[in-house]
N, C-alpha and C positions, 0 to 999 in steps of 0.2 A: 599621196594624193593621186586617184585614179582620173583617169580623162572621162569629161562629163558623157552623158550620157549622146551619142550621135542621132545629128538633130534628124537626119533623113529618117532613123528607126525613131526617134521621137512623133513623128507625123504618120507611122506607118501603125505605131500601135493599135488606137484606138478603129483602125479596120480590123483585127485581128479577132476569133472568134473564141470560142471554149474561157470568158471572163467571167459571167454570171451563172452559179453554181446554184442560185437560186433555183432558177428556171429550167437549167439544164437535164437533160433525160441522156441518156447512151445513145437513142436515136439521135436526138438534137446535136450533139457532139460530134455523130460521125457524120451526119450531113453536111455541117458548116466545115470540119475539115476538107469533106471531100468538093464542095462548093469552091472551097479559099486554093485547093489544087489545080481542079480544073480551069480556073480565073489564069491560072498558070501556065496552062497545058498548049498553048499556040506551038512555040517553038519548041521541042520538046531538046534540049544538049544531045548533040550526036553521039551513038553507039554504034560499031558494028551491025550486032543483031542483038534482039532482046526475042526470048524464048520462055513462052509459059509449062513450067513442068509441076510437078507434086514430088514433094519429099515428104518422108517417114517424119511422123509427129508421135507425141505419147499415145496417141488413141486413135490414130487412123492418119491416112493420109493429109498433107498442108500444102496447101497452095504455094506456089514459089517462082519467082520470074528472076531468068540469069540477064546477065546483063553482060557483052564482050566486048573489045574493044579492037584485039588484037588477033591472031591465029599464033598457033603454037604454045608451049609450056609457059606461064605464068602463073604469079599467086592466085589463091581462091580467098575470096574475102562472103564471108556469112553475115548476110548486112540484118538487123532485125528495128523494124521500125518505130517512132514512138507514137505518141498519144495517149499517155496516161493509161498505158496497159489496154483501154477503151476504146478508144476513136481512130485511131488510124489504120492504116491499111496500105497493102504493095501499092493504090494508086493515089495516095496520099502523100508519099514517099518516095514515088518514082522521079521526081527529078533529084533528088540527094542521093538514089542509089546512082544513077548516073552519071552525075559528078565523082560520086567516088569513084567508080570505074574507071572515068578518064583519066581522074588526077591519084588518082594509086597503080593503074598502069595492070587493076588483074580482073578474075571472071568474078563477079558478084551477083550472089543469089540473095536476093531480098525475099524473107521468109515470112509466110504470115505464121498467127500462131489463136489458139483459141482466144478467147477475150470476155474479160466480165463486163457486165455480171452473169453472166450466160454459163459463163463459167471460172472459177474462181484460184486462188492462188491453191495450187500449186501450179496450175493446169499451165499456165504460160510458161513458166521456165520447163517444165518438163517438155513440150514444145518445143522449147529454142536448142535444149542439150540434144535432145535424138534427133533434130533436123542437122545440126553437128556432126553429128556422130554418122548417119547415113552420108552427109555430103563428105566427110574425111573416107568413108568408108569406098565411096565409091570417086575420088576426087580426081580419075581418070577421065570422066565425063566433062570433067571442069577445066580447072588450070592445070592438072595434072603434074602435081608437082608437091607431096604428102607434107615435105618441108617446109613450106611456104603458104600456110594455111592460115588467116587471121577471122578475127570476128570484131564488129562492130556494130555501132548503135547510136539512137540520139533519144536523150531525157527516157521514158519508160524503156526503151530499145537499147541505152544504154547501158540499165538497170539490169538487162537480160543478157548482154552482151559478159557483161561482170560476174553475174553467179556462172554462166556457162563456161568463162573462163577456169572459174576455181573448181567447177565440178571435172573440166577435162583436163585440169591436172591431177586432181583425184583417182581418174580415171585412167592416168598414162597416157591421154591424147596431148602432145606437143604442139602447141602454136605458135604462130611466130609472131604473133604480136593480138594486141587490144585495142581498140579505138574506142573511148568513152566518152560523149558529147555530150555535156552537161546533164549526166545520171543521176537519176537518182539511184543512193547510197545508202540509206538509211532512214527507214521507212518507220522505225518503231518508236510509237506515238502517236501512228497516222496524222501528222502534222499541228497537232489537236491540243498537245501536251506541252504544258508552258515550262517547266523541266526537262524535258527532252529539248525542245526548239533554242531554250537558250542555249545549246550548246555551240549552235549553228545563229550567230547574229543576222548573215543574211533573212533568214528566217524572218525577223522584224525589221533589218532595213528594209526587205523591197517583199514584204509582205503583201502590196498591192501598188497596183499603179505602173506595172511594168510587163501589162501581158499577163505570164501566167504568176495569181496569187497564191497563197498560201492557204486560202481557202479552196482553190482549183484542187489544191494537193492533196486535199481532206478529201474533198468531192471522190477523186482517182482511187485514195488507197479507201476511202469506204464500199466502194464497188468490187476492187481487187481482192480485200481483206474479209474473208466473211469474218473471224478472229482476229481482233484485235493485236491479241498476244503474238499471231503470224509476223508481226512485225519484228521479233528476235531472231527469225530464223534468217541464217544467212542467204538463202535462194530470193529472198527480196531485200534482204539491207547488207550487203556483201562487207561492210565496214564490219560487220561483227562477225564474219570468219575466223573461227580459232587460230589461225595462221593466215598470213598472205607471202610465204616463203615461197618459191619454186613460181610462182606466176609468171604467164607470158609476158615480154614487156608491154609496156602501155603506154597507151597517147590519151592524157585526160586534157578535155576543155570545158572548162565552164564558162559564164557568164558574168560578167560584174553587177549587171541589175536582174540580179533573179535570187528568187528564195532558193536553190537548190545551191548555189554557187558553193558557201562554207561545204556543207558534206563532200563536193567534189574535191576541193580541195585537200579535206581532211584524206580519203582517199588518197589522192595523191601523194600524199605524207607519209600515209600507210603501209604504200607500195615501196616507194623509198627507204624506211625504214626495216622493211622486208629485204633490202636487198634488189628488188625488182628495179630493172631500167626503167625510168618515167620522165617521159617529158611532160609539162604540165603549160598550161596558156590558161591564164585568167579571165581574156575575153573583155579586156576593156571598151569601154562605153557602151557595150551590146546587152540586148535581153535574153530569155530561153527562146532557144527557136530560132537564132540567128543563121544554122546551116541552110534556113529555107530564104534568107532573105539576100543572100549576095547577089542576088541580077539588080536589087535597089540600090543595095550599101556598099558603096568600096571597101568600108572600116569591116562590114559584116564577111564581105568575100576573100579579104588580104588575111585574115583569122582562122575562116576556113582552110583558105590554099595551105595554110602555114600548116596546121596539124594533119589537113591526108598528108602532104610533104612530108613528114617526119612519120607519117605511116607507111607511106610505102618503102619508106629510106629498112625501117620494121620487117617489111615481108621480103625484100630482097635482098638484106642477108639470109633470112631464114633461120632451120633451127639445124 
């Protein structure tokens, strides 16, 4: 028996935006995101300095803002934000890359990355691996420190966080660790498929009513997906990687009232059974979205602190 649902994110829900998939456009989405930020944006958690630069993406330059905390050698953390692949953005997101900064202790570069439907899968992961690839490349500029290199993410950011993992072992880039915040895992079916979705119960427990639905999720991967079939491939449903041997360790969190919850899980099972260190948090009583909600929720914040905790514990040993 999981602890019910906490009554503070109970009352917080029904302000939250991106629910009616009906109505929604990609414009409409990123407005109310960046609406429901800047409702946030008073006090912004103390940083050092926050510096806007451009990293190497698959087809030209990306936007990117570091975030320090400290001076001298520390981990570099490649933060990549969510919103359904669609809606969000470095200022959508800026208060969760900054928490993570403080409470992982390194330099974090919050990456934007193309976005559908403007443009389509593959274009974001391909994105997320070369802004990688150049920040490892050049990670003197950073934390400086090649060993101590992590990537993270939350729900779509998550998702990116994941395949960039498995393609920079592919590629012989070393990390020291993963941080997965309620990702999506497995995309094929675009949420749509009553065969696919049972394999994942969350899926029909908190199919609605908890923030983000399982129609939301349709909505996301119809936009992301121009190909259905794109759902097998592992650079969006990282669950179906021919191997998950050799992976960075990982910190998966998901939710208890969210449709994405089971696949995170599943995940985490994955990695385990790979071999892979994983610590896992199931996020009791919380919805999707909870890393944005700790300045309301103690339940949402003591969850978060828990998994950067066990991430940073990740990037300082290194590799």
């Amino acid at each position: 028996m999981t602890a019910p649902l906490d009554p503070i994110i109970a009352g917080i829900i029904p302000l939250l935006p991106l629910r009616d998939p009906e109505i929604m456009t990609p414009q409409s989405a990123r407005e109310a995101l960046r609406a429901l930020a800047a409702s946030r944006a008073q006090v912004p958690p103390p940083v050092s300095t926050v510096e806007e630069i451009s990293v190497k993406g698959a087809a030209g330059p990306l936007a990117a803002r570091v975030y320090r905390v400290s001076p001298g050698k520390v981990p570099t953390v490649v933060f990549f934000h969510g919103g359904g692949w669609v809606a969000g953005d470095l200022d959508t997101h800026d208060r969760q890359a900054r928490w993570l900064a403080i409470e992982s202790g390194s330099v974090v570069i919050s990456v934007e990355y193309r976005r559908p439907p403007e443009t389509r899968f593959p274009g974001a992961f391909e994105d997320a691996f070369a802004a990688v690839r150049d920040i490892v490349g050049r990670v003197s500029e950073f934390g400086g420190d090649v060993g101590r290199v992590g990537v993270a993410g939350d729900s779509a950011g998550g998702n990116l966080a994941a395949g960039v993992a498995i393609a920079c072992r592919d590629a012989g880039i070393r990390l020291a660790g993963q941080l997965l915040v309620y990702p999506v895992i497995d995309a094929f079916g675009n949420y749509a498929d009553a065969k696919e979705d049972a394999r994942y119960p969350s899926r029909a427990e908190n199919a609605e009513g908890y923030f983000l639905t399982r129609a939301v999720m349709q909505w996301f991967c119809g936009h992301y997906l121009a190909d259905p079939g794109d759902g097998a491939d592992w650079r969006v449903s990282p669950l179906r990687a021919n191997s998950h041997a050799g992976l960075a360790p990982a910190i998966v969190a998901t939710a208890w009232f969210d449709p994405l919850r089971d696949e995170g899980a599943a995940y985490a099972a994955a990695l385990k059974e790979a071999g892979v260190p994983i610590k896992y948090h199931h996020g009791a009583g919380l919805i999707h979205g909870y890393f944005g909600l700790g300045e309301a929720s103690e339940t949402a914040r003591a969850e978060a602190q828990r998994a950067r905790a066990d991430f940073r514990a990740l990037l300082e040993r290194g590799v």
